[in-house]
Residue frames as a rotation matrix with the C-alpha (Angstrom) as fourth column:
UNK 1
-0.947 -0.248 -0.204 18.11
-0.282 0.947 0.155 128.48
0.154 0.204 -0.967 79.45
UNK 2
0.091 0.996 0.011 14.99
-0.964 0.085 0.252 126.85
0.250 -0.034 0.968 78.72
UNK 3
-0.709 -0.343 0.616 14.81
-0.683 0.550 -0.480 124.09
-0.175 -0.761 -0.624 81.38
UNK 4
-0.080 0.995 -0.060 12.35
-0.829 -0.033 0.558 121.69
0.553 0.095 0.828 80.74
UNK 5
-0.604 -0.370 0.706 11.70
-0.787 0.418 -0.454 119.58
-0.126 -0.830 -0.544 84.07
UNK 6
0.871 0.460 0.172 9.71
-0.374 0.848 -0.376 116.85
-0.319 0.264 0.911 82.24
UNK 7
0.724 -0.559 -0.405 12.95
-0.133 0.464 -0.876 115.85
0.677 0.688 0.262 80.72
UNK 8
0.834 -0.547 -0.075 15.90
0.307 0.346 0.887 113.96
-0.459 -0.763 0.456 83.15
UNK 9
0.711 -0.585 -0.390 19.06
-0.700 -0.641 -0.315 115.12
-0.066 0.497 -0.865 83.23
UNK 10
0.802 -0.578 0.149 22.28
0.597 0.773 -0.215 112.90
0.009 0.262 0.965 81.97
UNK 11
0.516 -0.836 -0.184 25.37
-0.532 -0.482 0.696 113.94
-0.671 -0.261 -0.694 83.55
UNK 12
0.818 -0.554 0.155 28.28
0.329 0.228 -0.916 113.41
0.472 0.800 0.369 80.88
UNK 13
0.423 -0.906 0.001 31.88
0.693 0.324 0.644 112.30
-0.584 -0.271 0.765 81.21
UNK 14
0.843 -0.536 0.048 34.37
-0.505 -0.819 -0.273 115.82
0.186 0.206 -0.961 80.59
UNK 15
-0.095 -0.979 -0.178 38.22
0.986 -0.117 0.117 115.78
-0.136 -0.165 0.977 80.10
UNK 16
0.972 0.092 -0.214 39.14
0.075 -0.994 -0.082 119.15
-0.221 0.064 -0.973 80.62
UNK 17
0.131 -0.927 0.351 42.84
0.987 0.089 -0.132 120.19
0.091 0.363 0.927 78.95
UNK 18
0.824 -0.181 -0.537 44.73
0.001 -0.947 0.320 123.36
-0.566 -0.264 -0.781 79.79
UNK 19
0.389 -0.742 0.546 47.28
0.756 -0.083 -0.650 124.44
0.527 0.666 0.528 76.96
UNK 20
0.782 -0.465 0.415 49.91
-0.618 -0.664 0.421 126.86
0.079 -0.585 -0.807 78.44
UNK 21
0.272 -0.962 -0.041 53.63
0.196 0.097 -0.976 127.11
0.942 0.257 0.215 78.25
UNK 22
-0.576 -0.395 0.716 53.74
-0.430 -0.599 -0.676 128.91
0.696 -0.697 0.175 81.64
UNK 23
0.381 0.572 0.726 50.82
-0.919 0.147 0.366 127.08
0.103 -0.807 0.582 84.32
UNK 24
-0.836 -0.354 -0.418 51.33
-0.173 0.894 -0.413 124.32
0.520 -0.273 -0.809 86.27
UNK 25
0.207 0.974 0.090 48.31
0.450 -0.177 0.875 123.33
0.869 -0.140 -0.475 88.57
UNK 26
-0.339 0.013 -0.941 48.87
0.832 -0.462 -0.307 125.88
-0.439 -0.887 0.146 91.10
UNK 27
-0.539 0.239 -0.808 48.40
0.045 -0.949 -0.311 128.22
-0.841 -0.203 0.501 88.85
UNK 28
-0.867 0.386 0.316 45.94
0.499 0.667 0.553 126.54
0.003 0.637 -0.771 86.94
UNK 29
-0.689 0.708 -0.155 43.10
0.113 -0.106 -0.988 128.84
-0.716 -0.698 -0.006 87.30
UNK 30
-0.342 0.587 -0.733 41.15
-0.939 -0.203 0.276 128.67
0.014 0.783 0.621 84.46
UNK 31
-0.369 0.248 -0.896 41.08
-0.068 0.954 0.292 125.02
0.927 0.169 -0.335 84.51
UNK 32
-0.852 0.455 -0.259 39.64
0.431 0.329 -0.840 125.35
-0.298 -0.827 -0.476 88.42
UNK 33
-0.351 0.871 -0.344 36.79
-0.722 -0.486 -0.493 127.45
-0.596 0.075 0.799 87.27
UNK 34
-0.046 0.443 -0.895 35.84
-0.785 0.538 0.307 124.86
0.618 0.717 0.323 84.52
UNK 35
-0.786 -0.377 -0.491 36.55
-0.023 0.811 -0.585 122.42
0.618 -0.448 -0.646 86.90
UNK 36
-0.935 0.349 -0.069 34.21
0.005 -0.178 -0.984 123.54
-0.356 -0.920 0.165 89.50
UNK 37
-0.170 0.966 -0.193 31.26
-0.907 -0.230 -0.352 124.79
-0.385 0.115 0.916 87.33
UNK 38
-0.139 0.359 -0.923 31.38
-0.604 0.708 0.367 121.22
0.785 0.608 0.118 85.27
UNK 39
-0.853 -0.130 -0.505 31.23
0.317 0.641 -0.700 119.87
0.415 -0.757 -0.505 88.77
UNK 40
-0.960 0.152 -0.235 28.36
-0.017 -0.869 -0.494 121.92
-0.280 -0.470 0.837 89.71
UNK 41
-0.427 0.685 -0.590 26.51
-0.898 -0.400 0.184 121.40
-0.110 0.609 0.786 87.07
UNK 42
0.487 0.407 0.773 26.25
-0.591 0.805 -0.051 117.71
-0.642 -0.432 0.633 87.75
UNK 43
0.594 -0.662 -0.457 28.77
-0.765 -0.289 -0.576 116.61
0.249 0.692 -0.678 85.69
UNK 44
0.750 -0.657 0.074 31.83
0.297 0.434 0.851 114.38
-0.591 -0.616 0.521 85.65
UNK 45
0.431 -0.901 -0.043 35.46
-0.807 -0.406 0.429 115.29
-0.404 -0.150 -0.902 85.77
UNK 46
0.979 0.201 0.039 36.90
-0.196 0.975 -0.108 112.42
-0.059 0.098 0.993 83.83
UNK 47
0.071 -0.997 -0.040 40.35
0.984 0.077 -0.159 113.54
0.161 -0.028 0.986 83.22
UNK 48
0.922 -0.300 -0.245 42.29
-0.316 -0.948 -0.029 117.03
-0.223 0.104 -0.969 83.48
UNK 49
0.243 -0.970 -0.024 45.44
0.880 0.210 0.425 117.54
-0.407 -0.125 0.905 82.43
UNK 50
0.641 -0.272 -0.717 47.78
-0.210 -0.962 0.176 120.40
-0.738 0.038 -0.674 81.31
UNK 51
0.292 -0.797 0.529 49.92
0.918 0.388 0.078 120.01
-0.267 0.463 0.845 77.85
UNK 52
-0.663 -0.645 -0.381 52.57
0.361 -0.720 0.592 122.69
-0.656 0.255 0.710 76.59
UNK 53
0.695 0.394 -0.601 50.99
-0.529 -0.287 -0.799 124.85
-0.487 0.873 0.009 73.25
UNK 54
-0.777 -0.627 -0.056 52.85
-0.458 0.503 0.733 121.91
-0.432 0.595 -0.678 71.05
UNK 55
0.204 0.865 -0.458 50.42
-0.975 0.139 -0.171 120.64
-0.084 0.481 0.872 68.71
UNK 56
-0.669 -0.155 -0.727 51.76
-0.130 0.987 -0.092 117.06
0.732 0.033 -0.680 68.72
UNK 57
-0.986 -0.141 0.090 51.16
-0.119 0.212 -0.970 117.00
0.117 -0.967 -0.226 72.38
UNK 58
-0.470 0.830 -0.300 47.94
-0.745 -0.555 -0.370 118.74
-0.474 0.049 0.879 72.26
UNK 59
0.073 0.462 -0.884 46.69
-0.850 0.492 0.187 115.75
0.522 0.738 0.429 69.09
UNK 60
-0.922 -0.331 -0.203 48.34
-0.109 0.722 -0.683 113.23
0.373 -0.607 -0.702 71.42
UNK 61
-0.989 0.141 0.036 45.90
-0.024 0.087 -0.996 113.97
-0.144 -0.986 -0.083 74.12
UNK 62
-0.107 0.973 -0.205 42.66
-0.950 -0.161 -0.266 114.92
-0.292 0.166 0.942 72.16
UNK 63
0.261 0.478 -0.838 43.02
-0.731 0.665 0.151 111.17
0.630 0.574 0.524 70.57
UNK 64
-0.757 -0.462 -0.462 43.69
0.060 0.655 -0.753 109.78
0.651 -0.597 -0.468 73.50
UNK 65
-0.807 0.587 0.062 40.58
0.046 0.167 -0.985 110.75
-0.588 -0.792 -0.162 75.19
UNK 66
-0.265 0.319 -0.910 39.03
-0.960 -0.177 0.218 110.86
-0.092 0.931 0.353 72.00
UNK 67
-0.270 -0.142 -0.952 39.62
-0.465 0.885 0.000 107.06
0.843 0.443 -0.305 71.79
UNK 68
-0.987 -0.155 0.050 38.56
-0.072 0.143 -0.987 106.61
0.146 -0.978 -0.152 75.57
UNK 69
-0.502 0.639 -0.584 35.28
0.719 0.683 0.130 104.78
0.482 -0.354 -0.802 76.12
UNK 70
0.289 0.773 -0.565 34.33
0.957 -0.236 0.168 106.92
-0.003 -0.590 -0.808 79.17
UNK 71
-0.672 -0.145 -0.726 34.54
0.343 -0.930 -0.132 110.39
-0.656 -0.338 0.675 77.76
UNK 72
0.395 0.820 0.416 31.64
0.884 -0.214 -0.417 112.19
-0.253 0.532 -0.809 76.18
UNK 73
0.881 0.080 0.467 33.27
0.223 -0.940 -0.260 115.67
0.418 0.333 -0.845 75.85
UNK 74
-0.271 -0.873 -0.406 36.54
0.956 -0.292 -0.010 117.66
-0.110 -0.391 0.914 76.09
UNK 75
0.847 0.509 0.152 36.39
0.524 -0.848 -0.082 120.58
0.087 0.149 -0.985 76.96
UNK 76
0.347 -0.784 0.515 39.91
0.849 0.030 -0.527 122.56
0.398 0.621 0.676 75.93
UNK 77
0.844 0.330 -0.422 41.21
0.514 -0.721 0.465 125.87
-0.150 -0.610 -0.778 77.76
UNK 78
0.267 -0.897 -0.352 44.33
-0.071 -0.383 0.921 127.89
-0.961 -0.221 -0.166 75.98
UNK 79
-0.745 -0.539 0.394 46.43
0.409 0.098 0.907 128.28
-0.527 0.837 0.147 72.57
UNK 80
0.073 0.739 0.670 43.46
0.927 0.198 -0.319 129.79
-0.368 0.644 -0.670 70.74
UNK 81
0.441 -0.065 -0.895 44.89
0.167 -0.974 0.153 133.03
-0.882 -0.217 -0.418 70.49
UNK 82
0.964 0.112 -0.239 47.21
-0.177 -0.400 -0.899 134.63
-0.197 0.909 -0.366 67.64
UNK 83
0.111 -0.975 -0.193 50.83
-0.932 -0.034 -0.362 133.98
0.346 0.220 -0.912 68.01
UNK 84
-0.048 -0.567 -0.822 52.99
-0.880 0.413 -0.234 131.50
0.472 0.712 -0.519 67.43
UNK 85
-0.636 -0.753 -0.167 52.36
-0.619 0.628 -0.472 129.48
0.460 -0.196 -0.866 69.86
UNK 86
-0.250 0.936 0.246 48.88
-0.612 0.044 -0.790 129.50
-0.750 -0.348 0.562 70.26
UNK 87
-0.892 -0.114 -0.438 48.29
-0.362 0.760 0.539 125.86
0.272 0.640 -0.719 68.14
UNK 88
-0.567 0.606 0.557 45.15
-0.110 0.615 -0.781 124.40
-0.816 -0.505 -0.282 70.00
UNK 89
0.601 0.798 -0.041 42.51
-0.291 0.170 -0.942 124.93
-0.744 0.578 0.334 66.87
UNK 90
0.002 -0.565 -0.825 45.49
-0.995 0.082 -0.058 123.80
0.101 0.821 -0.562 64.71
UNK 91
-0.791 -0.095 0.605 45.78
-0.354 0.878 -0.324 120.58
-0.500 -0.470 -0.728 66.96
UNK 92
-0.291 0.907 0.306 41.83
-0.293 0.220 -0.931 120.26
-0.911 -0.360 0.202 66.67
UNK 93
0.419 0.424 -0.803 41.95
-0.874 -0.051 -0.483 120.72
-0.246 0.904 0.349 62.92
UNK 94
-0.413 -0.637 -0.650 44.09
-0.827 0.562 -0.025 117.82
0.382 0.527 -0.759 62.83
UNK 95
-0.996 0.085 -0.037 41.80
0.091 0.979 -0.183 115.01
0.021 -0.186 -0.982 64.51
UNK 96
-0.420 0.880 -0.224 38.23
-0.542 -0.441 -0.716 116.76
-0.728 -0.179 0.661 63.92
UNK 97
-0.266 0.743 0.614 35.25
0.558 0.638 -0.531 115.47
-0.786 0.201 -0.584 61.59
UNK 98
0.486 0.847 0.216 32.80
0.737 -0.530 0.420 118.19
0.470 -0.045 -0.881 61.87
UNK 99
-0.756 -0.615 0.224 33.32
0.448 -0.737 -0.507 121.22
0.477 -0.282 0.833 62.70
UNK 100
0.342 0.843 -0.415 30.30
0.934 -0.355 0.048 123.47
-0.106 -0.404 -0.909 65.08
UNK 101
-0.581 -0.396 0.711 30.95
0.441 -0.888 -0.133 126.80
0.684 0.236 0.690 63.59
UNK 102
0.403 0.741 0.536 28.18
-0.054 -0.566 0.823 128.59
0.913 -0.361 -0.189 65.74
UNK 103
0.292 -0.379 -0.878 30.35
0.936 0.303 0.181 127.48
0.198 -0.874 0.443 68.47
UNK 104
-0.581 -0.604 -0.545 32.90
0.752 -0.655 -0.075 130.51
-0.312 -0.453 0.835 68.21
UNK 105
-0.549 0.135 0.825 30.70
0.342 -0.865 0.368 132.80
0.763 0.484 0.428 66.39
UNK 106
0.447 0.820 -0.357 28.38
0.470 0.124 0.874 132.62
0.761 -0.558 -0.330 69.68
UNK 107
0.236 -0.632 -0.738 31.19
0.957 0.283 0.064 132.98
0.168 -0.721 0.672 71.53
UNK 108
-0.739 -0.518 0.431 33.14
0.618 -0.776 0.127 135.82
0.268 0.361 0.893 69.97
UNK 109
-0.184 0.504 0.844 29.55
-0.109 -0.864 0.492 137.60
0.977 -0.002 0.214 70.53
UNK 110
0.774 0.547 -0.318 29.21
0.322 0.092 0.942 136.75
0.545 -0.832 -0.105 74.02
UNK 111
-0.130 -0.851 -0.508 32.74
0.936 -0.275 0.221 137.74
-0.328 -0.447 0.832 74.84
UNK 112
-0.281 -0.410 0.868 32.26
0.611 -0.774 -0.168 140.79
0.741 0.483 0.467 72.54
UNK 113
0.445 0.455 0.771 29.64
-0.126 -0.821 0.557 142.36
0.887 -0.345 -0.307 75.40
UNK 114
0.812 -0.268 -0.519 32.69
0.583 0.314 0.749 141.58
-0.037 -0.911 0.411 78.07
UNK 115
0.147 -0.938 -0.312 35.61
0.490 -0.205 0.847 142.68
-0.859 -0.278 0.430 76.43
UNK 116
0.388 0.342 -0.856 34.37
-0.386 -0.783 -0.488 144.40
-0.837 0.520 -0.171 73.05
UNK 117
0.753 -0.169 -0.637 36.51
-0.658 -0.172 -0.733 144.41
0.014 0.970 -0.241 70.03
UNK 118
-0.299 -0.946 -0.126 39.20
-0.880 0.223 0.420 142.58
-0.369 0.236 -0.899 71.61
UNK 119
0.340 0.390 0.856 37.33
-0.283 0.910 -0.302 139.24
-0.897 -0.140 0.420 70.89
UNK 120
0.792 -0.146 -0.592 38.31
-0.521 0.343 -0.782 139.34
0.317 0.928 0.195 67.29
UNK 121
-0.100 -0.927 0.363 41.45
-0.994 0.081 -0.068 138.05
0.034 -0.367 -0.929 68.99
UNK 122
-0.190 0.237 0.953 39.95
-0.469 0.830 -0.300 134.79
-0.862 -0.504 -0.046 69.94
UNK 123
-0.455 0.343 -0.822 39.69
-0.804 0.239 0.545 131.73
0.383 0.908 0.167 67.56
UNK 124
-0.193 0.400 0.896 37.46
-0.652 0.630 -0.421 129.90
-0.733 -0.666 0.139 70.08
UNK 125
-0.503 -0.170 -0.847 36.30
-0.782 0.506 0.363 126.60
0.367 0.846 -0.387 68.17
UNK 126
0.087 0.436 0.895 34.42
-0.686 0.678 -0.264 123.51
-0.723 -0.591 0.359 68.46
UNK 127
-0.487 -0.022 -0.873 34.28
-0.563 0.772 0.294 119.75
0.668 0.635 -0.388 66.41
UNK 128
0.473 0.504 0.722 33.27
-0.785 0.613 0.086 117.02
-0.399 -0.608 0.686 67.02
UNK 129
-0.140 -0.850 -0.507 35.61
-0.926 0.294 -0.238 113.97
0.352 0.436 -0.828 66.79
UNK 130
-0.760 -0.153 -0.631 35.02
-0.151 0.987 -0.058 110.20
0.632 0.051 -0.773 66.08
UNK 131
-0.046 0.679 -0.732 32.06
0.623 0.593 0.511 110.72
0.781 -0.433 -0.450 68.40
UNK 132
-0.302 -0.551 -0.778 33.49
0.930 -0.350 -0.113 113.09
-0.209 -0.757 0.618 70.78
UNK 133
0.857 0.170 0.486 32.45
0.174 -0.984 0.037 116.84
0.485 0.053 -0.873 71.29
UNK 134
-0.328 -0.758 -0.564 36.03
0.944 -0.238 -0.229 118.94
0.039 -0.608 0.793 71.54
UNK 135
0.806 0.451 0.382 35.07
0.428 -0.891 0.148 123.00
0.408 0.044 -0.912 72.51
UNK 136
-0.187 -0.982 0.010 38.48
0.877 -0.171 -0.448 124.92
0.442 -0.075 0.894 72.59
UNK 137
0.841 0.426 -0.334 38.06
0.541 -0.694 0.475 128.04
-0.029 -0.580 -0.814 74.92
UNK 138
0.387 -0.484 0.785 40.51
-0.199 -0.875 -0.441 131.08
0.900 0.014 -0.435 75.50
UNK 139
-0.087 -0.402 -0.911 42.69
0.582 0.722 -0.374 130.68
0.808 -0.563 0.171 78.53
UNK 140
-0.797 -0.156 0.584 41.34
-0.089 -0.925 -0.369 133.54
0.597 -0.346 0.723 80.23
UNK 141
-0.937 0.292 -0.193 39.62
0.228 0.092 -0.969 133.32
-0.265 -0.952 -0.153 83.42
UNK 142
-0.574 0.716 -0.398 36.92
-0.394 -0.667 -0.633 135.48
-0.718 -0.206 0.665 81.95
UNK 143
-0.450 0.221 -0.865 36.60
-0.797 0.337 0.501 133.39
0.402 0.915 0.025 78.42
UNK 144
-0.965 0.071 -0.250 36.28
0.154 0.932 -0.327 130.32
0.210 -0.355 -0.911 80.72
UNK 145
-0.678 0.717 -0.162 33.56
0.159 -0.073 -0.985 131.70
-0.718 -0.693 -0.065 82.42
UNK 146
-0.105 0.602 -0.792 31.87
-0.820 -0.503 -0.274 133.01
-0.563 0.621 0.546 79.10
UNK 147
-0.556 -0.304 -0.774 32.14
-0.775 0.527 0.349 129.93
0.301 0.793 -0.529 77.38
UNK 148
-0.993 -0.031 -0.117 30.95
0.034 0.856 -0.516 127.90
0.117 -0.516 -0.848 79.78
UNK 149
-0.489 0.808 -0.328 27.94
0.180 -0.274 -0.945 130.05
-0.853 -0.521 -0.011 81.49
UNK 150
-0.237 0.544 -0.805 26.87
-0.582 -0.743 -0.331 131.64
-0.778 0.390 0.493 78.08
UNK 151
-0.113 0.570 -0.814 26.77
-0.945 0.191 0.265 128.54
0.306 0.799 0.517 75.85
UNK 152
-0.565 -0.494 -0.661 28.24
-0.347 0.869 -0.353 125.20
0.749 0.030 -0.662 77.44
UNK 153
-0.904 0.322 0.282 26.05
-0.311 -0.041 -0.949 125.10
-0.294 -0.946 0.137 80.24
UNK 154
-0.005 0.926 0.377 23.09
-0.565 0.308 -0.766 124.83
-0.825 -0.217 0.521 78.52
UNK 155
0.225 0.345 -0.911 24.05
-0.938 0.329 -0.107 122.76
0.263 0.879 0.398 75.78
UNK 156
-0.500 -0.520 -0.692 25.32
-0.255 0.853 -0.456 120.20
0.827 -0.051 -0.559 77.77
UNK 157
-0.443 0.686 0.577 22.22
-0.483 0.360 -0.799 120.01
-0.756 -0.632 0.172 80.04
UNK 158
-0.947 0.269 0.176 19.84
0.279 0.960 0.032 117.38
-0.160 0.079 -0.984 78.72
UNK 159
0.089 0.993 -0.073 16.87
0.777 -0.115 -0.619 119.23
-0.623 -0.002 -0.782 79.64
UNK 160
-0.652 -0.315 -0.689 17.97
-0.106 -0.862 0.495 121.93
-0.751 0.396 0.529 77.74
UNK 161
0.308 0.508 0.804 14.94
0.874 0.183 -0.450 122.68
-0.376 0.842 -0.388 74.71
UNK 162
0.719 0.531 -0.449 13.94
-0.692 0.605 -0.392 123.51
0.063 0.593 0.803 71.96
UNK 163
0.881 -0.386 -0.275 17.90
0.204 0.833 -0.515 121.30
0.427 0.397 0.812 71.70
UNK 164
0.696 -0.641 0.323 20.97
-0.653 -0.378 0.656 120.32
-0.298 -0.668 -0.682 73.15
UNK 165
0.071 -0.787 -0.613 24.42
-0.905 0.207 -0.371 118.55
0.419 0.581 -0.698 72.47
UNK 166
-0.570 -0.125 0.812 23.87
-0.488 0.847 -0.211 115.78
-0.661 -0.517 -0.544 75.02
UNK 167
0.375 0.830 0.412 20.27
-0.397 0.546 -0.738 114.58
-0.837 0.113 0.535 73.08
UNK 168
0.626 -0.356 -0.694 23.10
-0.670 0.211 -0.712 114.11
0.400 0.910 -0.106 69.66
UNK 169
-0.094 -0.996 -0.009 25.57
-0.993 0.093 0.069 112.22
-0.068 0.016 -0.998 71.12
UNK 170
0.142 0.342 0.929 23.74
-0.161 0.934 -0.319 108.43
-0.977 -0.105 0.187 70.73
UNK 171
0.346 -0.293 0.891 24.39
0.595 0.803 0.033 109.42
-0.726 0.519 0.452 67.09
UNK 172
0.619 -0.524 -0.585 27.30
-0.647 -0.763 0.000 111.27
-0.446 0.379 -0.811 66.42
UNK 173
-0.251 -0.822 0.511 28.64
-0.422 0.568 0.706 108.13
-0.871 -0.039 -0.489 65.25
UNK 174
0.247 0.641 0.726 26.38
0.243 0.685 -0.687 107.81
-0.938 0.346 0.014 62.18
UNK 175
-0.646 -0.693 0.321 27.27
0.173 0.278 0.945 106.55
-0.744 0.666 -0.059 59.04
């Protein structure tokens, strides 16, 4: 990460969403690791919650904080996988703009030097929506962490050069 300490940082307002038939928040632990580092990083926590892998549910919630004033970013943890019940980049495709391909292709290679070939598995994902940055992650502890540390971190720092996703968001609303 190329820091550049002439330049101030601007914490931004996160919703963080865990998809999963099977967690509750005890055993929410992907969503504490995102939790923690988006705390960490100077962040805010604006919402969390946990919906089933039901794509209604899942569109529900993204246009609900979508439509929410004080969120700048969701940040998505689960369903991105291959079976049937893994819906989350379906959900996304249903309330997205824009799409950030480089999101998953970045990904997929930063996971590839963790876990190799399985990445092809992953349909990590990003959009932007009505204004909103959504960035769908794997629900694996380890994806969390790769996702976060290896791209989200520094795009969502301000100081972050040569560019970063915070210095777009004044006009992701242009027409």
């Amino acid at each position: 990460m190329a820091v550049d300490p002439e330049r101030v940082f601007k914490p931004i307002n996160i919703a963080l969403l865990t998809v999963s038939d099977t967690r509750g928040p005890d055993e929410d632990t992907s969503g504490d690791i995102l939790a923690e580092r988006i705390k960490q990083a100077g962040h805010n926590l604006a919402a969390r919650a946990i919906e089933r892998d039901d794509a209604s549910r899942i569109v529900n919630r993204f246009n609900n904080w979508i439509d929410d004033p004080s969120v700048d970013c969701i940040i998505s943890t689960g369903g991105t996988g291959l079976t049937g019940r893994d819906v989350t980049p379906e959900a996304l495709e249903r309330v997205k703009d824009k799409d950030i391909p480089g999101f998953g292709e970045i990904f997929r290679l930063i996971s590839f030097e963790t876990i190799g070939t399985s990445t092809v598995q992953s349909r990590a994902c990003a959009a932007v929506a009505r204004g909103t940055y959504i960035f769908a992650l794997p629900g694996s502890n380890g994806a969390v962490k790769d996702g976060w540390d290896g791209i989200l971190a520094e795009q969502l720092d301000s100081r972050n050069r040569p560019c970063n996703f915070v210095e777009l968001m004044p006009r992701l609303k242009e027409v």
